[in-house]
The first five atom37 places (N, CA, C, CB, O) and aatype in JSON, in Angstrom:
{
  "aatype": [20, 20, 20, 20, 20, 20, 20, 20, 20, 20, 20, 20, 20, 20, 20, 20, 20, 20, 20, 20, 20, 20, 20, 20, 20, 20, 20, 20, 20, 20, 20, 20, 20, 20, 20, 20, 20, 20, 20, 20, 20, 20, 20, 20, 20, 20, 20, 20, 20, 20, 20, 20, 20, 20, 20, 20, 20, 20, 20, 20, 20, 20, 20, 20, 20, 20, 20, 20, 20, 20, 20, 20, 20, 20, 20, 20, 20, 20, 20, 20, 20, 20, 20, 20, 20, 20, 20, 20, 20, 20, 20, 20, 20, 20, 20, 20, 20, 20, 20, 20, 20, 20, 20, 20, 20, 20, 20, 20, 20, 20, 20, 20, 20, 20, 20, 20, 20],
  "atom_mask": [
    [1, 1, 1, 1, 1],
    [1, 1, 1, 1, 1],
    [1, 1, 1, 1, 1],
    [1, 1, 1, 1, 1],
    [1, 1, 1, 1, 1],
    [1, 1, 1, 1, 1],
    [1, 1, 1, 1, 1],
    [1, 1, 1, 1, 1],
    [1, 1, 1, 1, 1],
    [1, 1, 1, 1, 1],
    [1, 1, 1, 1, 1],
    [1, 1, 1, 1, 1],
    [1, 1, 1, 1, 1],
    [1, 1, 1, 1, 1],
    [1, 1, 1, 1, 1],
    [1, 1, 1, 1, 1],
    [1, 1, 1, 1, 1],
    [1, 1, 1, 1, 1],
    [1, 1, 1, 1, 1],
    [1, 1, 1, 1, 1],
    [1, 1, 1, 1, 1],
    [1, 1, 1, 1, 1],
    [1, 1, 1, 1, 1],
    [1, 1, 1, 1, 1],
    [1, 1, 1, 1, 1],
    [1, 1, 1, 1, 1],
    [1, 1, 1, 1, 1],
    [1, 1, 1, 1, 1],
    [1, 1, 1, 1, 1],
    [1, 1, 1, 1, 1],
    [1, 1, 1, 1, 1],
    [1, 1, 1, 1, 1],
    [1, 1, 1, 1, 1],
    [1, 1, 1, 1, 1],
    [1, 1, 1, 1, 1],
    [1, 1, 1, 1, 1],
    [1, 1, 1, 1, 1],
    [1, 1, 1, 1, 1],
    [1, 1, 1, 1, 1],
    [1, 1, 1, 1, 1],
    [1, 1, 1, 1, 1],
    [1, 1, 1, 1, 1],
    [1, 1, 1, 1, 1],
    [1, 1, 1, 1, 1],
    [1, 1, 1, 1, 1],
    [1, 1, 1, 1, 1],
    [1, 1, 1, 1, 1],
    [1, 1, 1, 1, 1],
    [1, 1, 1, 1, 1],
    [1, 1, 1, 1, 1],
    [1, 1, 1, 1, 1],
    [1, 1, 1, 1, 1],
    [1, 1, 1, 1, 1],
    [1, 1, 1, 1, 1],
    [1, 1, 1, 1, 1],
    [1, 1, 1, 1, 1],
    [1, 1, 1, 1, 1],
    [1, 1, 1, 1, 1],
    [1, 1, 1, 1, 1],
    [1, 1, 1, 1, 1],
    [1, 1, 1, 1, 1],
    [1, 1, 1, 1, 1],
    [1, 1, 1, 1, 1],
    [1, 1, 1, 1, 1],
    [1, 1, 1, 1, 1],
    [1, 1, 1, 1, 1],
    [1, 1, 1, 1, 1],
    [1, 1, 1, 1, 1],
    [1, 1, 1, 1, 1],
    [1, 1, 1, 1, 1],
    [1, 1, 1, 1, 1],
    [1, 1, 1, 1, 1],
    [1, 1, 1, 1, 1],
    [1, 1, 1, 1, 1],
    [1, 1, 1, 1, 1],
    [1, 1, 1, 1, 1],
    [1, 1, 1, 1, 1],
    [1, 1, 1, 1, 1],
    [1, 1, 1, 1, 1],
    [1, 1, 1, 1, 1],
    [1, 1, 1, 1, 1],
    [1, 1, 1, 1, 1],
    [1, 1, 1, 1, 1],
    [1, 1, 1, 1, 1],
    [1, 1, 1, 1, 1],
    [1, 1, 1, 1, 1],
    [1, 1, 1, 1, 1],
    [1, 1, 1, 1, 1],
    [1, 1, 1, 1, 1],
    [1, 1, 1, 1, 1],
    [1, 1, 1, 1, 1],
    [1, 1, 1, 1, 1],
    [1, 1, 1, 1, 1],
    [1, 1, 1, 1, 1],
    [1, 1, 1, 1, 1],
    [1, 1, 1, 1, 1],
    [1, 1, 1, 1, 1],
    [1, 1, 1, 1, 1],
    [1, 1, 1, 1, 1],
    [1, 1, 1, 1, 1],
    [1, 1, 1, 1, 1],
    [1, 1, 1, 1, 1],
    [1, 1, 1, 1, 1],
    [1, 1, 1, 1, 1],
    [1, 1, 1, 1, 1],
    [1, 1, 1, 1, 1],
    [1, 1, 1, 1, 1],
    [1, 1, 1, 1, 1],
    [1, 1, 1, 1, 1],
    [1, 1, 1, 1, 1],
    [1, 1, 1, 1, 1],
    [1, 1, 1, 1, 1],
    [1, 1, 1, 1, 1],
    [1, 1, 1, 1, 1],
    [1, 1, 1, 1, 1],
    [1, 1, 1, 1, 1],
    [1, 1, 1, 1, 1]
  ],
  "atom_positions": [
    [[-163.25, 109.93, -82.98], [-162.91, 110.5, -81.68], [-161.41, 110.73, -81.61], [-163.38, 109.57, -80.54], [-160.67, 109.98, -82.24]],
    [[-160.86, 111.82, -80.82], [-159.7, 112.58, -80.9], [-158.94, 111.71, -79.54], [-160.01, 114.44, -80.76], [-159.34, 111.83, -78.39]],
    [[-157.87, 110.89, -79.92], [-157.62, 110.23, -78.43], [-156.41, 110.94, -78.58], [-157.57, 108.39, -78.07], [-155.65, 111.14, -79.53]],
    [[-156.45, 111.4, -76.93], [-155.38, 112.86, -76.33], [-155.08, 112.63, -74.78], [-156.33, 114.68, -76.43], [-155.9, 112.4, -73.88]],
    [[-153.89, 112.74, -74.71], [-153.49, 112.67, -73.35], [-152.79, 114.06, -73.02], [-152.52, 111.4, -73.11], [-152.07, 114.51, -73.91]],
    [[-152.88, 114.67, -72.04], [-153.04, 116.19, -70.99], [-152.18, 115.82, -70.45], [-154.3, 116.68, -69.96], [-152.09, 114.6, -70.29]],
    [[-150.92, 116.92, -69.8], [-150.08, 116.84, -68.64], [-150.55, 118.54, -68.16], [-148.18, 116.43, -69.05], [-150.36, 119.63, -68.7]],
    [[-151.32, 118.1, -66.77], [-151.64, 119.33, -65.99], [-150.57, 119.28, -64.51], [-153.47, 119.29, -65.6], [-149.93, 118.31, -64.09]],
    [[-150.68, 120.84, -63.85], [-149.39, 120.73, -63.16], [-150.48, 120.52, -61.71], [-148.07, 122.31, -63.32], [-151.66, 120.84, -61.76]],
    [[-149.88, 119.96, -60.53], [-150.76, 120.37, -59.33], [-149.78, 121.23, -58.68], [-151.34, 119.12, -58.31], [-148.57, 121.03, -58.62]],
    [[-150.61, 122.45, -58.1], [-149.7, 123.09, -57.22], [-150.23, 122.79, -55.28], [-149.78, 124.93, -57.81], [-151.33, 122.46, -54.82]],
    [[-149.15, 123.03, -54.7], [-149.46, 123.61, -53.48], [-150.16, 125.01, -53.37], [-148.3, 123.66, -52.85], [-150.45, 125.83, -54.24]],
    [[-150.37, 125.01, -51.67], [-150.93, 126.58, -51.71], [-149.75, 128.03, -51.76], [-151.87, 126.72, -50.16], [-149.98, 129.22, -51.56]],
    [[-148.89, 127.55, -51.98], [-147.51, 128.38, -52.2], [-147.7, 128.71, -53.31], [-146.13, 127.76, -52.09], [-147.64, 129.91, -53.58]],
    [[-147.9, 128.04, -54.0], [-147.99, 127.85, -55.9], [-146.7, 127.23, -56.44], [-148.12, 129.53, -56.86], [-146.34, 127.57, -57.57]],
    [[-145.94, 126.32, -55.69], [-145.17, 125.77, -56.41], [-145.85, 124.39, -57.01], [-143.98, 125.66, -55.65], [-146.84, 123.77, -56.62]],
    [[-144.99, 124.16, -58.06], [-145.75, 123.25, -58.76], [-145.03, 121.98, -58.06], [-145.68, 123.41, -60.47], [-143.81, 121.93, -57.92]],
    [[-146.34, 120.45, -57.41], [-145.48, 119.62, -56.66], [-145.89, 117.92, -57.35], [-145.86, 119.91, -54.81], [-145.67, 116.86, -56.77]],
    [[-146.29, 118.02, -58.24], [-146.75, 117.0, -58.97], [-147.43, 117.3, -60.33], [-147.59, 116.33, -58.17], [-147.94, 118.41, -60.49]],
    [[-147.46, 116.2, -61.48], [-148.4, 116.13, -62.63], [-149.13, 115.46, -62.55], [-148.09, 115.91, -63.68], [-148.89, 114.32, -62.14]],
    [[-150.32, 115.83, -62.89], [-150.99, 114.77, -63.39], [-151.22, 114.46, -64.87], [-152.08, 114.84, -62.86], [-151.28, 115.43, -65.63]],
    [[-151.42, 112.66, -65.6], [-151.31, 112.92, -66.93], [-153.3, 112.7, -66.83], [-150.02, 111.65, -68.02], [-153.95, 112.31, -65.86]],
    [[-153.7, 113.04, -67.95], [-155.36, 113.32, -67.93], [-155.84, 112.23, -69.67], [-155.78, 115.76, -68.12], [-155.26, 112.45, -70.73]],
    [[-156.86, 111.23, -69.54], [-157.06, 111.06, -70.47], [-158.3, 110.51, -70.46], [-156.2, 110.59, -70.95], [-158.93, 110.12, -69.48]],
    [[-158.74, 110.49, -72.14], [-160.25, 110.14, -72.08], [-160.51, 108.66, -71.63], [-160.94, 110.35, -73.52], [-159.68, 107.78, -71.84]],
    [[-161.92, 108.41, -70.9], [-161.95, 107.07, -69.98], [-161.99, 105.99, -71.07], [-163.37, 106.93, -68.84], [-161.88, 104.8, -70.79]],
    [[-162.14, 106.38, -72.17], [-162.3, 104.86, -73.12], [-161.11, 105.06, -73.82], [-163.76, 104.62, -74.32], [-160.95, 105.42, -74.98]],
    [[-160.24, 104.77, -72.9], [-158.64, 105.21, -73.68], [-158.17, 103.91, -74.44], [-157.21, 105.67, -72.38], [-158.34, 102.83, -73.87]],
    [[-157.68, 103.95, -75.5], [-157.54, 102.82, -76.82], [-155.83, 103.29, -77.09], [-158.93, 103.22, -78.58], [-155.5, 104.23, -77.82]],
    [[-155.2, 102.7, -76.59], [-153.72, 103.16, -77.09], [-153.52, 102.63, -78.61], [-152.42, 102.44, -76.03], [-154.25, 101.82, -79.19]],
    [[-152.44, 103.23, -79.1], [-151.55, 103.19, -80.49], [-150.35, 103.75, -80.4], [-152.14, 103.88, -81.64], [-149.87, 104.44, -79.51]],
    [[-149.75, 103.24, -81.8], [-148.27, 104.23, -81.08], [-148.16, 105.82, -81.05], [-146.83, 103.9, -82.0], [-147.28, 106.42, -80.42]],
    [[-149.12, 106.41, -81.8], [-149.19, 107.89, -81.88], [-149.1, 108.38, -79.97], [-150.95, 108.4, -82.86], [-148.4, 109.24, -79.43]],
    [[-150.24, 107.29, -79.31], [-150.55, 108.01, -78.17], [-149.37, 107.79, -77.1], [-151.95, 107.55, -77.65], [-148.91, 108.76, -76.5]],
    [[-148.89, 106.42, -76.88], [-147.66, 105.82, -76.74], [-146.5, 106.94, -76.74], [-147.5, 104.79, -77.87], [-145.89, 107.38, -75.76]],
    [[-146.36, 107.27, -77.97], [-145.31, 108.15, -78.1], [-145.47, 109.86, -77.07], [-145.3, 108.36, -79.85], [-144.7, 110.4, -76.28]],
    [[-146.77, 110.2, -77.56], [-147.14, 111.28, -76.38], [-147.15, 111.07, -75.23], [-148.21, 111.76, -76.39], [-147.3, 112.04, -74.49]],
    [[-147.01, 109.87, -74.73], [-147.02, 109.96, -73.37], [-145.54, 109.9, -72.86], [-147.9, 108.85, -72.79], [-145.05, 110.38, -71.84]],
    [[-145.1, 109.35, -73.65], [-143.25, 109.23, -73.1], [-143.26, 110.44, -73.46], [-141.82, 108.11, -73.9], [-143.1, 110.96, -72.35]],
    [[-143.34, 111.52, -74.38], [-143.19, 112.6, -74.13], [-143.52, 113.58, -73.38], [-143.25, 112.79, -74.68], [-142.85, 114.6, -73.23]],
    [[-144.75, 113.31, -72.8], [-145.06, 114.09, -71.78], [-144.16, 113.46, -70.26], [-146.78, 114.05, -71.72], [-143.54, 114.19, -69.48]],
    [[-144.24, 112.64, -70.19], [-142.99, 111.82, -69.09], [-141.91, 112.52, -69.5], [-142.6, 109.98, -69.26], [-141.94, 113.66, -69.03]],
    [[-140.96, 112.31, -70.19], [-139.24, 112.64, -70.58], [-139.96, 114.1, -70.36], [-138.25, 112.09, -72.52], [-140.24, 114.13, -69.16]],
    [[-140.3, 115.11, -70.87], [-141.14, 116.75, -70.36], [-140.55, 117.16, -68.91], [-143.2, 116.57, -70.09], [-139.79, 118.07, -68.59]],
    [[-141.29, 115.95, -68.01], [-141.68, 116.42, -67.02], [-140.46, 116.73, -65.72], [-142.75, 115.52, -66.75], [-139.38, 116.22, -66.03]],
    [[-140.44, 117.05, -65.12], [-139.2, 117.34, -63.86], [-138.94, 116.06, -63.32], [-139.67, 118.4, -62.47], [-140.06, 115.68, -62.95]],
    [[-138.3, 115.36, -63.11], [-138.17, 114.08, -62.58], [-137.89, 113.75, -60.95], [-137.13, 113.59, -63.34], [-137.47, 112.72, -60.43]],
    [[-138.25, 114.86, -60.45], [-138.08, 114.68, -58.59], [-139.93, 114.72, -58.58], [-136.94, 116.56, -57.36], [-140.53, 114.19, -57.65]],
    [[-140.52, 115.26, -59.49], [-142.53, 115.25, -59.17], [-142.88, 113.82, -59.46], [-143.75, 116.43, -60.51], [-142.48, 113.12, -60.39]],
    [[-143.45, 113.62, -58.79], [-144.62, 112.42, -58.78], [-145.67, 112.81, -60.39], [-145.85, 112.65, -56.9], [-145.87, 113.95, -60.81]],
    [[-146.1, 111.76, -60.92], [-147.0, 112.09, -62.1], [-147.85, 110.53, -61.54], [-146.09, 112.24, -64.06], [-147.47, 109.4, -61.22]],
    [[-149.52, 111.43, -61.67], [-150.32, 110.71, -61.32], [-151.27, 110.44, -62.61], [-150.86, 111.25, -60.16], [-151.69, 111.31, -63.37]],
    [[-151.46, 109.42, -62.67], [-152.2, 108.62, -64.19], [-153.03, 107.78, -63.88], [-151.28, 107.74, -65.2], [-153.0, 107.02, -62.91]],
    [[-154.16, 107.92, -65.04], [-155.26, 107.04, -64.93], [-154.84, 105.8, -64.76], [-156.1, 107.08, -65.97], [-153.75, 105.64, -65.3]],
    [[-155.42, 104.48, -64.03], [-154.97, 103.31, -64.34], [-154.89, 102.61, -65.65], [-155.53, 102.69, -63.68], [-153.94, 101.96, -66.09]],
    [[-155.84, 102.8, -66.09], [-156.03, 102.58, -67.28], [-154.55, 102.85, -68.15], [-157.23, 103.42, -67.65], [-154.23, 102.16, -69.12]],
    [[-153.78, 103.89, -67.65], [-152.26, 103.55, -68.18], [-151.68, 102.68, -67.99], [-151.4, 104.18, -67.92], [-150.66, 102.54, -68.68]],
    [[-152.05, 101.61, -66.92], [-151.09, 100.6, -66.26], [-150.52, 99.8, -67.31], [-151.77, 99.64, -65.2], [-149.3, 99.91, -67.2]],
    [[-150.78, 99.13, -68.17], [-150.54, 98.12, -69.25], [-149.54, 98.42, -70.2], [-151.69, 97.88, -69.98], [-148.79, 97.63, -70.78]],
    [[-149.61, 99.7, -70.31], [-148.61, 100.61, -71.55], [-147.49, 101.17, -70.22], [-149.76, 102.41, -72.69], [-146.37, 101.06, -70.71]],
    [[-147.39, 101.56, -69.16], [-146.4, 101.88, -68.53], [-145.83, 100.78, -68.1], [-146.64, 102.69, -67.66], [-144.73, 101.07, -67.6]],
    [[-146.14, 99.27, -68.05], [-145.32, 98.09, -67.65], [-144.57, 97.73, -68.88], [-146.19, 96.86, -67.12], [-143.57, 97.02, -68.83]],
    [[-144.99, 98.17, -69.85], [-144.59, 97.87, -71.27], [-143.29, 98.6, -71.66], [-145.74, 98.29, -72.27], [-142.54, 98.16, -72.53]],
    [[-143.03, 99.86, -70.93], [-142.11, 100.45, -71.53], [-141.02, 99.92, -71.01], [-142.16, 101.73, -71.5], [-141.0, 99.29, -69.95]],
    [[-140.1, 100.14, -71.72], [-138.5, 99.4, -71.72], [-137.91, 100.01, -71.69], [-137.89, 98.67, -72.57], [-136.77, 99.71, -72.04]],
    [[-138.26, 101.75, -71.16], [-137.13, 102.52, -70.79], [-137.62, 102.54, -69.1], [-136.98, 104.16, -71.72], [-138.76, 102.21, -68.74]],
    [[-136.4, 103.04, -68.05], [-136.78, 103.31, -66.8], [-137.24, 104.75, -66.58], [-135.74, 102.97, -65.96], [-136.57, 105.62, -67.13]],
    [[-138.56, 105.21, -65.65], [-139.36, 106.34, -65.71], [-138.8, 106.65, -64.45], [-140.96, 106.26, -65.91], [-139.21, 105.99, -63.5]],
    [[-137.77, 107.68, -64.22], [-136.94, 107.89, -63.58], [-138.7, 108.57, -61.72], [-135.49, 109.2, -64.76], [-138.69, 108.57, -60.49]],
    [[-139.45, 108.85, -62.53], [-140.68, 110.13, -61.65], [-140.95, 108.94, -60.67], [-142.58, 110.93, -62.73], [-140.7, 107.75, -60.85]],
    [[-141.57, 109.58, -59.51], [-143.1, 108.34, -59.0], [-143.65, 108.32, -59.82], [-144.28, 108.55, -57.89], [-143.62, 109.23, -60.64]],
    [[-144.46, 107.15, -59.97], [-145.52, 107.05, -60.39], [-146.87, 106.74, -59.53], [-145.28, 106.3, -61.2], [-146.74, 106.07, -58.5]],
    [[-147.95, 107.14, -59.86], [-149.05, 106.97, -58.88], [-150.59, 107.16, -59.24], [-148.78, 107.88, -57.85], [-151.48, 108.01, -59.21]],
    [[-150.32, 105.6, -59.67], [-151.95, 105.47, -60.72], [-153.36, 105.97, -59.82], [-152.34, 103.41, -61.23], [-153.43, 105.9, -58.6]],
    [[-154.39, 106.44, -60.66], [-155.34, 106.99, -59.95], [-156.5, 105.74, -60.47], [-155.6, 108.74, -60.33], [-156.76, 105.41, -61.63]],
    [[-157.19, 105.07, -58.87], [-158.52, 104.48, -60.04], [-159.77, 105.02, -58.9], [-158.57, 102.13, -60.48], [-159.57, 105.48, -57.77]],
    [[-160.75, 104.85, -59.41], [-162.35, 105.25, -58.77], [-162.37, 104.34, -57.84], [-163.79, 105.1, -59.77], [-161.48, 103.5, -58.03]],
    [[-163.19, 104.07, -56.61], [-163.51, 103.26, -56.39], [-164.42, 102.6, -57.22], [-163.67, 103.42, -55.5], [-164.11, 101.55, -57.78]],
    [[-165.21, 102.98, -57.32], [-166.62, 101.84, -57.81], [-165.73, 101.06, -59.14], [-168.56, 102.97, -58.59], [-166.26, 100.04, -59.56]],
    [[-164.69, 101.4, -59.68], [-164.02, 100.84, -60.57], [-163.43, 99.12, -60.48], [-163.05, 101.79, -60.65], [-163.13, 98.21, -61.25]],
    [[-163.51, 99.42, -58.86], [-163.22, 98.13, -58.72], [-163.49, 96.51, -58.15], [-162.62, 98.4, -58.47], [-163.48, 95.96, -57.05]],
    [[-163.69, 96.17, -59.28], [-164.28, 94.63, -59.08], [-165.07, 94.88, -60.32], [-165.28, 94.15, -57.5], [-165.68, 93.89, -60.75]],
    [[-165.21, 96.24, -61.13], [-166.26, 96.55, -62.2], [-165.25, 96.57, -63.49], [-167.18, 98.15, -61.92], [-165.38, 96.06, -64.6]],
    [[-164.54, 97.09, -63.1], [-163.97, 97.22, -64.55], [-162.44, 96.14, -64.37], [-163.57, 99.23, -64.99], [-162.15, 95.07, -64.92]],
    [[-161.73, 96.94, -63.42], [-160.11, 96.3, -63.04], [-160.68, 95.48, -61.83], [-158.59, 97.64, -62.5], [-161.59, 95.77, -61.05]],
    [[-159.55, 93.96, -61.93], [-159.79, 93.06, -60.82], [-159.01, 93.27, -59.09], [-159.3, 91.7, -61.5], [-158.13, 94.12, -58.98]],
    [[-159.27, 92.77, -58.32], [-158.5, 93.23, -57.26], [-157.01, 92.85, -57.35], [-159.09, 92.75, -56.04], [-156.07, 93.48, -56.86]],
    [[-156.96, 91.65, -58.08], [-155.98, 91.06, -58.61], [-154.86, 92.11, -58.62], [-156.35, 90.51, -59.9], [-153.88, 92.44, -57.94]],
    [[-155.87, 92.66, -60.34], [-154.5, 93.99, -60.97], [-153.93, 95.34, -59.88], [-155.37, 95.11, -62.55], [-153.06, 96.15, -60.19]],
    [[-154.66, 95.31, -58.6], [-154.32, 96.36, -58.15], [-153.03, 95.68, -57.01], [-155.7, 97.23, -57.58], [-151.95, 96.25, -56.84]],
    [[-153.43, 94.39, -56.32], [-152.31, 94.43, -55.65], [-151.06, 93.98, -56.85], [-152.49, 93.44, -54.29], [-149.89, 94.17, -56.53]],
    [[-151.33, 93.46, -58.07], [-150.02, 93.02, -57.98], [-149.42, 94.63, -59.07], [-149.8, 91.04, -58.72], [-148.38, 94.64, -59.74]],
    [[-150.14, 95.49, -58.99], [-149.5, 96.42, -59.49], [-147.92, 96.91, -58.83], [-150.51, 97.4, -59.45], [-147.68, 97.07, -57.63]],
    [[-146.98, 97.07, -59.93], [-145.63, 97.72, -60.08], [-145.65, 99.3, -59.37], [-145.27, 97.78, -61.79], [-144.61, 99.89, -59.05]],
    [[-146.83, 99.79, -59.21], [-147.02, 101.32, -58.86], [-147.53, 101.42, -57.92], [-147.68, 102.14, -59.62], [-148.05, 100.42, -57.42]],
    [[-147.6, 102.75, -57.23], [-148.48, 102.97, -56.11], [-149.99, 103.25, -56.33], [-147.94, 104.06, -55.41], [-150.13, 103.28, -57.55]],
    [[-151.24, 103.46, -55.72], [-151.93, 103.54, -56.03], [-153.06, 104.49, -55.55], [-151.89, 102.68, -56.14], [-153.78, 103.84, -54.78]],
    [[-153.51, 105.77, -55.69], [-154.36, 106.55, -55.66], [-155.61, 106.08, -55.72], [-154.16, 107.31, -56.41], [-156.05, 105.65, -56.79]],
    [[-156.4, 106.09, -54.54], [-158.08, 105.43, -54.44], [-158.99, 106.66, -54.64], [-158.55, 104.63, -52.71], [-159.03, 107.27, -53.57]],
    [[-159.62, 107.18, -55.43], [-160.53, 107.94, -55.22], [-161.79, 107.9, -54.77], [-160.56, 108.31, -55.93], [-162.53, 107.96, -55.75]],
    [[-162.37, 107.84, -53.84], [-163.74, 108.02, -53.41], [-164.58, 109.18, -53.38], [-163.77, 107.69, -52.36], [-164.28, 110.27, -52.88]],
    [[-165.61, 108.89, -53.91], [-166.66, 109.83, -54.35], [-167.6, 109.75, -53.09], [-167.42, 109.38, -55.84], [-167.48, 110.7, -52.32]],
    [[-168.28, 109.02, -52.84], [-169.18, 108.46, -51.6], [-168.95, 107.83, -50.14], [-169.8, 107.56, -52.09], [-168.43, 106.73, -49.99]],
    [[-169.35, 108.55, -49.18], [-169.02, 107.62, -47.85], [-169.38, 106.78, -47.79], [-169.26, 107.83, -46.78], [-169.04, 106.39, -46.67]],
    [[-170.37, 105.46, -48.6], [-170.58, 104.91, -48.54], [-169.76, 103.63, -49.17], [-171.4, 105.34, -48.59], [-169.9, 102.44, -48.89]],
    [[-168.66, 104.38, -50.31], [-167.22, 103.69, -50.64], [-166.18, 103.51, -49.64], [-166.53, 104.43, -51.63], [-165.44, 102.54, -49.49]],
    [[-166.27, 104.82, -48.83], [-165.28, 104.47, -47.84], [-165.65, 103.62, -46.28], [-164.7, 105.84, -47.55], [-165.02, 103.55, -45.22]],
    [[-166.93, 103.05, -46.72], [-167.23, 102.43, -45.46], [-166.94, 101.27, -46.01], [-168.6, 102.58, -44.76], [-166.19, 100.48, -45.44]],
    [[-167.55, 100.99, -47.34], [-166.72, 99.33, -47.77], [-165.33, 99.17, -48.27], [-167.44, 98.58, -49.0], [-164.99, 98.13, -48.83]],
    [[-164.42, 100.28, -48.08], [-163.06, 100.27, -48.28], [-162.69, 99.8, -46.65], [-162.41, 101.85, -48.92], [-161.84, 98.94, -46.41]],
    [[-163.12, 100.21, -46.03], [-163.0, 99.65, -44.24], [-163.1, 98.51, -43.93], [-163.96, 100.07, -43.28], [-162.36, 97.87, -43.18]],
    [[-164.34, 98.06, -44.66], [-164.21, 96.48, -44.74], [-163.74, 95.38, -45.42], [-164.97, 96.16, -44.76], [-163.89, 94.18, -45.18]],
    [[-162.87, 96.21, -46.74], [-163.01, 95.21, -47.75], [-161.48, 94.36, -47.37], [-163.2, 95.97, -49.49], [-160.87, 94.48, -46.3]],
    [[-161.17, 93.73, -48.24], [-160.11, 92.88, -48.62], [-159.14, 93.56, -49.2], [-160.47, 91.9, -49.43], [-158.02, 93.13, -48.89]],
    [[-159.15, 94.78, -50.16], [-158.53, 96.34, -50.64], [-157.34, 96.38, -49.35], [-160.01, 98.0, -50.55], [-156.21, 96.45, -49.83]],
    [[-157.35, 96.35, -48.19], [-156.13, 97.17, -47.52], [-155.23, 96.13, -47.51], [-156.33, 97.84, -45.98], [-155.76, 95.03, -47.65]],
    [[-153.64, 96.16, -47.36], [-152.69, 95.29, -47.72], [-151.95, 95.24, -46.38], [-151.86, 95.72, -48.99], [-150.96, 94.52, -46.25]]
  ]
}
């Protein structure tokens, strides 16, 4: 399997470009090949945009020992959590954090849960 990380642009409805997102496959296995592509796609990018990344980056972006001048603004699923990542890793995350919900029935137990800070 080909492990690859994507920098796509988001635009507004203007069409200026107002954020990245970086894109990667969900069973993401870092090395330094991929490591290295991603600081390159970071150092790439405009440094006043926000770049939004799977969580699954979280571990390798606490790791780096250079400062990432962008926002950063990890993206996770809901149902991801308590399943895969602990609630733990999300509050004590270094980053901000992008909730995606698929179902109203996520955002009715995001209403109730322990999740809001």
């Amino acid at each position: 399997m080909i492990e690859m990380l994507v920098k796509r642009p988001t635009y507004n409805q203007r069409l200026k470009c107002v954020a990245f997102a970086i894109l990667s496959y969900q069973n993401f296995k870092f090395n330094e090949e991929v490591t290295n592509t991603l600081l390159e796609l970071i150092h790439n990018s405009d440094t006043q945009l926000p770049l939004f990344m799977p969580f699954a980056l979280k571990k390798a972006l606490e790791e780096f020992e250079l400062q990432i001048p962008n926002p950063i603004i990890l993206k996770i699923q809901a149902e991801e959590i308590e399943s895969i990542y602990s609630l733990t890793e999300l509050q004590e995350s270094l980053f901000s954090i992008a909730l995606l919900i698929n179902t109203p029935q996520q955002l009715a137990w995001l209403n109730s849960s322990k999740v809001r800070s």
